[in-house]
C-alpha positions, 0 to 999 in steps of 0.5 A: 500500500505504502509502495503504491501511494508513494508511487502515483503521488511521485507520478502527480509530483512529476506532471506537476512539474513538467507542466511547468515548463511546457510553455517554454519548452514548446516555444517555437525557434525563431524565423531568420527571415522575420527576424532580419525583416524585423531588424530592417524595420527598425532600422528603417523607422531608426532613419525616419525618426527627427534626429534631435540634440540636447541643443535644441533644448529636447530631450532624445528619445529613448528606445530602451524603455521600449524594448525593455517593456516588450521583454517584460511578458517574456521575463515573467514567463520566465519567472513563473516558470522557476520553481525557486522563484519568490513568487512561487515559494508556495508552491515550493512548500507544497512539494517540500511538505508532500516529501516530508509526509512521504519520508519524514512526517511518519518518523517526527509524528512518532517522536511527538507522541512520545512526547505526549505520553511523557507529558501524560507521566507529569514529565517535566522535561517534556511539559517543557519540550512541548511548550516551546513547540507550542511557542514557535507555533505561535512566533514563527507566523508573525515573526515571518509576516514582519520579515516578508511584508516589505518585500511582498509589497515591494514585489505586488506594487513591481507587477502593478498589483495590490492586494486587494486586486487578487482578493476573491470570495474564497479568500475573503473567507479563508483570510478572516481574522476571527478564524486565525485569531480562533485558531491561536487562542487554542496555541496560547492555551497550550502556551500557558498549560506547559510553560505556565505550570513549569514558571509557576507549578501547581499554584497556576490552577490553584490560585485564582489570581494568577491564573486570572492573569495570565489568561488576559495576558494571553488573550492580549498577547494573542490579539497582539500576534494576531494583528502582526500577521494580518498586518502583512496585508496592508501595504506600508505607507513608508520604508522599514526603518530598520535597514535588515528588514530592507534586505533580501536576507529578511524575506528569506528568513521569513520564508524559513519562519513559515516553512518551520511552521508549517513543520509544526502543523504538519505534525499535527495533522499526521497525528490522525494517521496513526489514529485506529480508524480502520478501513473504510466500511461503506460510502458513507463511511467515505464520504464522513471521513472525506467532510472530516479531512475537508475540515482539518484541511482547512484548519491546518494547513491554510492557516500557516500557507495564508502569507502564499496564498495572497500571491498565487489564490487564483492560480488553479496550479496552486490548488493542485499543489496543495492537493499534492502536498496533502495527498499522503495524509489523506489517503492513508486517513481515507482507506484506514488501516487495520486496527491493531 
């Protein structure tokens, strides 16, 4: 089973890929012949022109702004078509999380659950380990959306876009605070159950002050992440002051922020894998488990790849990548397996 999944997942990864650059592989060879009529008539039109001179108190023409817009569309292409390029860093982190899930998420998801089993024996060392995982969970986003907003804008505003251009039903859904504000109060819980009881042991949930405190000192540090993320959205009004975040090296930190997150949260949702599900028994054993999926998908996965998704939304490859990206989970959680 595992042999086969693996196999049509890296077939779907392939036509992915090489669809990529059938654009630019079929592009047809130049005509010598249009292509000399081409220059003659550039020369041509060359000779034509008034010839001006900066005495006449003009300004010379210039046909480099010209040629340069005329080989825009053909860089863009270009660009597109690179897998490593800024603009396609989410699709880049699709394929890395379709490898992970295939090689490594299985062998990190073990190691969380004993973990877990460590936390359920009161081990300190692990109450500890799995506190600070919850709190890169919850650093890692916001710090990213900080390092990644200048550029983002930056590269928007280059290819005469903005934001709110790209916005679309869905993604006025998927982009809602309340949903991402939701989703982080749950990690500030685990936040404060971990690290809490480790700064101030029992007397957390003993003692009602403190434990009063330290819930609205999560609620507010939670609004406070909140906005930073969403705030990645809105265009500056001016450049960073600090210079870093002006540099190239700031958006590729922030990249590796979201990749690491995105990590965490993969973890997480290959924990159902290991879930005594059993096989699927009948269509609507299916269909249940398939509006399950749906669900989780949405709380798991979008949440982390929210920053790529206001680049590619609409574009249908992107889709396909995330499908690619989470086809090993959910095909194992579809069919089951047996319980043991």
């Amino acid at each position: 089973m595992r042999n086969r999944l693996t196999f049509l997942s890296a077939t779907l990864l392939f036509t992915l890929l090489s669809g990529q650059y059938v654009s630019t592989a079929q592009a047809p060879l130049p005509n010598p012949v249009l292509a000399s009529n081409k220059h003659h008539l550039q020369v041509e039109s060359c000779r034509d022109d008034p010839i001006v001179t900066p005495s006449d108190g003009m300004v010379k023409r210039k046909r480099a702004d010209k040629q340069d817009h005329n080989r825009q569309p053909h860089a863009e292409k270009t660009h597109t078509a690179n897998i490593f390029a800024k603009t396609n860093r989410g699709m880049l982190l699709d394929i890395v999380i379709f490898v992970s899930n295939l090689l490594l998420m299985r062998k990190l998801t073990r190691l969380f659950i004993e973990v877990f089993g460590q936390v359920s024996e009161e081990n300190p060392l692990a109450k500890l380990t799995l506190g600070f995982v919850c709190l890169a969970m919850f650093i890692l986003p916001a710090l990213g959306a900080v390092l990644k907003r200048w550029h983002f804008h930056q590269r928007l505003r280059a290819q005469g876009k903005t934001v709110e251009s790209e916005n679309t039903v869905l993604s006025g859904c998927l982009f809602n605070p309340l949903f991402y504000f939701c989703l982080n109060l749950v990690i500030m819980s685990a936040i404060i159950t971990a690290l809490g009881e480790q700064l101030f042991g029992k007397s957390l949930l003993n003692n009602g002050p403190v434990f009063i405190t330290s819930i609205f000192i999560g609620l507010g540090v939670t609004i406070v992440q909140t906005f930073l993320i969403y705030q990645y959205f809105s265009p500056p009004q001016h450049p960073p002051k600090e210079k870093f975040l002006r540099e190239p090296q700031s958006e590729t930190l922030g990249d590796i922020c979201i990749f690491l997150n995105m990590i965490f949260f993969q973890v997480a949702w290959n924990l159902l894998t290991f879930a005594p599900l059993g096989r699927v028994s009948s269509f609507a054993d299916f269909a249940g488990r398939l509006f399950f999926l749906s669900f989780v998908a949405l709380l798991i996965y979008f949440p982390p790849r929210i920053f790529y998704l206001a680049e590619d939304i609409n574009r249908p490859r992107t889709w396909l990548t995330m499908l690619l990206a989470n086809s090993p989970v959910i095909v194992r959680i579809l069919l089951g397996s047996p319980i043991s």
